[in-house]
TORSE-835997 format. One record per residue (C-alpha): x, y, z; residue in one letter. Coordinates in pm, 1 decimal. Each point is the difference from the previous one (the first is absolute). Example, Ala and Ser with C-alpha at 12.3 -4.5 7.8 and 13.67 -1.06 7.14 Angstrom:
<site <1230.0; -450.0; 780.0>; "A">
<site <137.0; 344.0; -66.0>; "S">
***
This chain:
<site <-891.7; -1529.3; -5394.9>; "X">
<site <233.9; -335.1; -49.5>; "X">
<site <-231.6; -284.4; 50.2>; "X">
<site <92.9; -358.1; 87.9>; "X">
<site <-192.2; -316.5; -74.7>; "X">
<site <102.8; -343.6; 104.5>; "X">
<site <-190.7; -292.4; -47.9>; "X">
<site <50.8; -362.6; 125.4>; "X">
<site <246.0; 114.2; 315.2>; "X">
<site <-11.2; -203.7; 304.0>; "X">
<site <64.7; 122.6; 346.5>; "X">
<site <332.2; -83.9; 113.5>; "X">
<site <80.2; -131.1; 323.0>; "X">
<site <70.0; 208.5; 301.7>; "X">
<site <400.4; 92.5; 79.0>; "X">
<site <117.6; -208.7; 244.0>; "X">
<site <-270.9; -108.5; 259.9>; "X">
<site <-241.2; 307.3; -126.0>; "X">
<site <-355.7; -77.6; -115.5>; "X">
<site <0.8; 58.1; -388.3>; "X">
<site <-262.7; 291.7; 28.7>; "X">
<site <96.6; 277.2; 247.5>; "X">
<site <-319.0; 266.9; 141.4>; "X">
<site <46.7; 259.2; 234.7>; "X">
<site <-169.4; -2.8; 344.3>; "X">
<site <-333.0; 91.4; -165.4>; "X">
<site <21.3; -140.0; -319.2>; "X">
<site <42.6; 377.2; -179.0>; "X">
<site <263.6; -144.2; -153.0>; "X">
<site <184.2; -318.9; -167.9>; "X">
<site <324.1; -67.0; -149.1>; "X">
<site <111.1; -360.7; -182.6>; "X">
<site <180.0; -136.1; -269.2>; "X">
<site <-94.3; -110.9; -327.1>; "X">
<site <209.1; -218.0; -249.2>; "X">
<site <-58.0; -55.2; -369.6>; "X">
<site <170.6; -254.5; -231.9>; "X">
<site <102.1; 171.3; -294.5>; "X">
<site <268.7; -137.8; -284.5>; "X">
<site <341.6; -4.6; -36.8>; "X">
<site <160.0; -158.6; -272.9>; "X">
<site <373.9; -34.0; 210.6>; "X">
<site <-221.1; -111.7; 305.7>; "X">
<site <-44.8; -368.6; 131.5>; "X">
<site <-326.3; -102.9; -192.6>; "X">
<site <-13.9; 325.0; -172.8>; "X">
<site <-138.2; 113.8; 237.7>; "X">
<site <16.6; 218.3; 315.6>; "X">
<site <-185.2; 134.9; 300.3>; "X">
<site <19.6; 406.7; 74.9>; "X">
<site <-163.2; 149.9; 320.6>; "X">
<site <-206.9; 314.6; 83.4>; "X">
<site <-50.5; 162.2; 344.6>; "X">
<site <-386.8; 70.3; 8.9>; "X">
<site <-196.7; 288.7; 243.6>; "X">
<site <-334.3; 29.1; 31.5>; "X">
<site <-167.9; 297.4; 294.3>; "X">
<site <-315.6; 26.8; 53.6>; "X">
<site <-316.3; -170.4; -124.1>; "X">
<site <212.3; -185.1; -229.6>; "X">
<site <192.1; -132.6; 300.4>; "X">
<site <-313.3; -101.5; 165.5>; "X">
<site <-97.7; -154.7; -308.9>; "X">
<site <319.9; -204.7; -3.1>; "X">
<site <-59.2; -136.4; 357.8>; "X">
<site <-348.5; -134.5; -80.1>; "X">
<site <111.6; -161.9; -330.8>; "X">
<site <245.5; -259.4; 223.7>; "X">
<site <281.8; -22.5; -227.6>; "X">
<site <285.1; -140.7; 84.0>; "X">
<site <340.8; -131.6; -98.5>; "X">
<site <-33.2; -153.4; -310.9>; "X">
<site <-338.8; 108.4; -118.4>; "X">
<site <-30.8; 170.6; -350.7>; "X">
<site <-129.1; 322.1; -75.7>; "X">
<site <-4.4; 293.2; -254.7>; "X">
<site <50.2; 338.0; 109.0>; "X">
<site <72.7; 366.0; -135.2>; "X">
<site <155.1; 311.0; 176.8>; "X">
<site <261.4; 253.6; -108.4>; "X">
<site <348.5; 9.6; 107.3>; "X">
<site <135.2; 173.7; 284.4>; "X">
<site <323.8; -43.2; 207.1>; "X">
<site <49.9; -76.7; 313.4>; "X">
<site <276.1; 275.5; 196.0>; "X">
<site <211.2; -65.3; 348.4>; "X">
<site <306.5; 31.8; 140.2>; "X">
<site <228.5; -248.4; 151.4>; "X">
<site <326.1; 23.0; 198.6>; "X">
<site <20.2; 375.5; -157.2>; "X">
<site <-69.4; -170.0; -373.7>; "X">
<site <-295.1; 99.9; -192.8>; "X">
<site <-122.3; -343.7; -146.8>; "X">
<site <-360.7; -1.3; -260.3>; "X">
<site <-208.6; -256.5; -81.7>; "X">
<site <-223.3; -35.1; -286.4>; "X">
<site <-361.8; -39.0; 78.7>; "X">
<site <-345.2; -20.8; -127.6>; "X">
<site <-298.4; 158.8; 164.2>; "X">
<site <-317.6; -182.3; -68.6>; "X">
<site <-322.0; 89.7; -179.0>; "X">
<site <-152.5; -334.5; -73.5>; "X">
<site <77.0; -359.8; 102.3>; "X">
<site <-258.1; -285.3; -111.7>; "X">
<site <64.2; -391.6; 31.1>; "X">
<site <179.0; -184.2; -280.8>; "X">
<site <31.6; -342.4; 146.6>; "X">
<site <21.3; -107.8; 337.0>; "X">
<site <74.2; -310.3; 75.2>; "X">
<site <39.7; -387.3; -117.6>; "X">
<site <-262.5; -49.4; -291.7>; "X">
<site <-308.2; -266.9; 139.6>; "X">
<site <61.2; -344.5; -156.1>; "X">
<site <-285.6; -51.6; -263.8>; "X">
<site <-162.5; -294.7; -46.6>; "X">
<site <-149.4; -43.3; -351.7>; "X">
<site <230.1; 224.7; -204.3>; "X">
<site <-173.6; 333.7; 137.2>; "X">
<site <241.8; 303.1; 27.6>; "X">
<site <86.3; 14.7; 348.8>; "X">
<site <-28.2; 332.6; 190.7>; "X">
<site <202.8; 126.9; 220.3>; "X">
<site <-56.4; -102.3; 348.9>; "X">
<site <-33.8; 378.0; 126.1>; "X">
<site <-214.4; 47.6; -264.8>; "X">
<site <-247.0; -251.5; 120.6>; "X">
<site <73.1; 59.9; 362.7>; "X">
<site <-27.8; 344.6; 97.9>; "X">
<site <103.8; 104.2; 367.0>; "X">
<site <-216.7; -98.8; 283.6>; "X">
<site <-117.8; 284.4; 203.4>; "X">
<site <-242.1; 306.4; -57.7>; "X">
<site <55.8; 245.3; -200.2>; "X">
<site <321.8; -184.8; -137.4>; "X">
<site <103.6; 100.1; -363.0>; "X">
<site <-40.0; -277.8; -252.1>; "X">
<site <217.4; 164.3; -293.2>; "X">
<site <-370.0; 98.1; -212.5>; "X">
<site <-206.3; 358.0; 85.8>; "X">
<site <-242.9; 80.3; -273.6>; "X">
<site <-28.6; 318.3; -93.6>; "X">
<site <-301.7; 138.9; -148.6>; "X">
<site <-339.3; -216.3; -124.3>; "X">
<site <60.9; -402.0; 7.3>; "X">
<site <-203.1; -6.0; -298.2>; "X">
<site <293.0; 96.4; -217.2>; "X">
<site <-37.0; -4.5; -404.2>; "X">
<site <309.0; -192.1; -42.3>; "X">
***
């Protein structure tokens, strides 16, 4: 199995008046878009942004929906490719895609302004989402008392 790693994307806004994360009625699935920066030496800047349609079903779309990302936060991810199949107007048109395994938060947000030459945080970080049961980008797994 082809797997894909990306690290560092943000979620890209919505198409036209669309939110930037789409679920289905009952949140069994989600579909956005993620861009990455990567370089380009004939490129503005060197540099360049590329795009990736990203699906998630399941538990991992549920997941999503508590995590309350939006356009423009950052977050790693993995999945494997797939492609996306349809016809239109008698034309078969495909579109690559990648189906999601993990997603975990990078960076979301404007960094806190620190005030004796700390290292600032990022604002998520230090501000999870209000409500019960909301996801706050750490789980532990296993014994907190960890060797390491």
């Amino acid at each position: 199995m082809v797997k894909t790693i990306i690290t560092g994307a943000v979620i890209s806004k919505g198409y036209g008046n669309q939110p930037a994360i789409r679920f289905s009625e009952n949140n069994s699935c989600a579909r956005f878009k993620v861009g990455c920066k990567v370089f380009d030496k004939k490129a503005e800047n060197n540099t360049r942004w590329i795009n990736f349609t990203i699906k998630a079903f399941g538990p991992l779309a549920e997941r999503i929906s508590k995590m309350g990302l939006k356009e423009g936060s950052y977050v790693n991810l993995s999945g494997r490719p797939d492609e996306d199949v349809w016809n239109e107007d008698g034309t078969t048109k495909r579109q690559p895609v990648i189906i999601l395994d993990e997603i975990e938060y990078c960076f979301a947000g404007e960094k806190k302004q620190s005030t004796q030459g700390e290292s600032s945080i990022p604002a998520a970080a230090a501000d999870p989402p209000a409500g019960s049961g909301a996801f706050t980008g750490y789980e532990l797994v296993g014994d907190d008392d960890l060797p390491f």
